[in-house]
N, C-alpha and C positions, 0 to 999 in steps of 0.2 A: 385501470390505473396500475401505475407500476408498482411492483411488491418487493421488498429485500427482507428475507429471511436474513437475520443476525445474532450475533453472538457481540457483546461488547469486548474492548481491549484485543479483539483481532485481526485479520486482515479483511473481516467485511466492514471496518472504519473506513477502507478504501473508497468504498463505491458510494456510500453513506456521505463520506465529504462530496465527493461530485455529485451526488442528490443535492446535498445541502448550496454547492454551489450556482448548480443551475435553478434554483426556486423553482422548482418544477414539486407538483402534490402526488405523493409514493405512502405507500404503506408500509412503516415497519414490522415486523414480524421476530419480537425477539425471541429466541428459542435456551434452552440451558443443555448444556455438553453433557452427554450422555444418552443413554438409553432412551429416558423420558420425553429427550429433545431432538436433540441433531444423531443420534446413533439409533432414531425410532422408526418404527415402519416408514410412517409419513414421510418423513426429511429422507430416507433413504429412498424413494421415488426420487424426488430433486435432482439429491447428489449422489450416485453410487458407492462414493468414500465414507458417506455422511459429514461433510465439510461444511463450512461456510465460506463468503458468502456465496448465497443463491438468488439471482434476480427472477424475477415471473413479469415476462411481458408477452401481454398477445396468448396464453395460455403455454409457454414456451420456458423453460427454464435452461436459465444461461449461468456457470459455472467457470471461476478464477477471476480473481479478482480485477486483473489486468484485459480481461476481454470483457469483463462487465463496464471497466470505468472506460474502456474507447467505443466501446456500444452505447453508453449514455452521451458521451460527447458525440457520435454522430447523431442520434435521434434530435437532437437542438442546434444545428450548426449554426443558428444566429447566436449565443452564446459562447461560439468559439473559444471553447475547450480544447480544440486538436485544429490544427492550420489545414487548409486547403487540401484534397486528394492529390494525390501527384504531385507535391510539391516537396522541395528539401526538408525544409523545416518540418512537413508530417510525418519524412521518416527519418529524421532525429528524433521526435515525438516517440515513435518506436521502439527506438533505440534505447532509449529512456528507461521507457516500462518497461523492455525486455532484460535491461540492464539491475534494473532493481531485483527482478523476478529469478534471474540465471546467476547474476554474479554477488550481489548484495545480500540476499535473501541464507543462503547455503551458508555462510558461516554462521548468520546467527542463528538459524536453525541448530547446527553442531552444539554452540553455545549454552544453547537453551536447554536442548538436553543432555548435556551435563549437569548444568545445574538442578536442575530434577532428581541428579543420584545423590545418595547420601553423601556428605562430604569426603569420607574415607572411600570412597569407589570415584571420585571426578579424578579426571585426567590432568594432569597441571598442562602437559605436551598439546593436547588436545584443546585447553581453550586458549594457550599461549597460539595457536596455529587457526585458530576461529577470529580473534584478536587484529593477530596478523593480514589475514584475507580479507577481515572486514577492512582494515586501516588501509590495505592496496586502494580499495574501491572509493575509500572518503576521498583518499590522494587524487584519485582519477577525479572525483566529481570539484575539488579546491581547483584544481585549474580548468576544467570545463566551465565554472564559476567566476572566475577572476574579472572582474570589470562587467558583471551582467548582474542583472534582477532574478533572475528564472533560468531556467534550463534553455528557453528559446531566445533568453532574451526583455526585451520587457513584457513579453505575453506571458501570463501565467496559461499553463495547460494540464491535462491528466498527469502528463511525465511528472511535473513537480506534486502531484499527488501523490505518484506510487513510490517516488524517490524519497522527499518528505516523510510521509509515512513511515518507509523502511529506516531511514536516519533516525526519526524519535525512538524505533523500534531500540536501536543500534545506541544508542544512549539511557534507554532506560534501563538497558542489560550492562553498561558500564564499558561496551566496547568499541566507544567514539576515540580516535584521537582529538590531541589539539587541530584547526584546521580555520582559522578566521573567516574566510571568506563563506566555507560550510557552517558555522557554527551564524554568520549573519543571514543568513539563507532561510536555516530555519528556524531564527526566529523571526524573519519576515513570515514564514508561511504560518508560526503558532500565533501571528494576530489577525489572520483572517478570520474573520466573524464565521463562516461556514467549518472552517476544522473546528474550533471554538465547539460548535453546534454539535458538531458530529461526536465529537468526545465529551460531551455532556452527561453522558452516563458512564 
């Protein structure tokens, strides 16, 4: 059976919603940050960084979030989660998750840690310019958006997992702009019964 080592509230919600959306039976494995857990002997077998999430399939442990959730959409491809091999639409699907992970991802990482420092030591330059890069990316995805359901289209796939996901991310840190068409998006994607699921703890 498949296994996902996890940590709540991070990016192993990724793979955990595409578990939950393929109804396919996984074992969670929730672990707690640090030494005891994910920084512990064990977990550092897994992951070298001691990261999450970590999938176990086949006795094989697979690492990033974004090659865990298009490894799950290929292991079910009557579930079509990712379009056809060799086909356009698959690598837009790419495109997608590579776009969340490269260009989405990096500012609010900056973000984040700042906020982590004391107030008197955070950069005002520094999250005005996290802000900034993330509000490029929203921009890009409002018109990628414009008159569609999803990222493909009316197929929902991974892509609008890893995008979704990084937007909540992007708004629960206060770094969303306005953007209608993004802001309807996800909240189509926060009534799916499966992210529902996923972020239940």
């Amino acid at each position: 059976m498949l296994k996902l080592y996890y940590v709540p509230k991070t990016r192993a919600t990724r793979p955990r919603w595409v578990l939950e959306e393929l109804g396919v039976p996984y074992d969670l494995v929730r672990l707690e940050p640090g030494p005891a857990g994910t920084r512990g002997e064990d977990h550092l077998t897994r992951h070298p960084l001691g990261h999450v999430p970590v999938l176990e399939d086949r006795g094989q442990f697979i690492f990033e979030s974004g090659a865990i959730c298009m490894h799950l959409a290929d292991l079910f491809p009557d579930k079509r989660l990712l379009p056809p091999p060799g086909s356009v639409d698959r690598a837009l699907a790419y495109q997608w998750v590579l776009f969340a992970m490269s260009e989405m991802e990096p500012p609010l990482v900056a973000g984040y840690e700042q906020s982590k420092k004391p107030e008197a030591e955070r950069s005002t330059a520094a999250v005005a310019a996290a802000k900034e890069a993330f509000g490029q990316t929203v921009a890009t995805l409002e018109k990628a958006l414009a008159g569609r359901k999803y990222l493909l289209g009316d197929s929902f796939s991974v892509a609008d997992v890893m995008v979704g996901a990084t937007l909540a991310w992007g708004r629960a840190m206060k770094l969303m702009p306005g953007a209608p068409a993004v802001d309807a998006y996800l909240a189509r994607l926060r009534e799916r019964p499966a992210w529902q699921r996923a972020l239940a703890d």
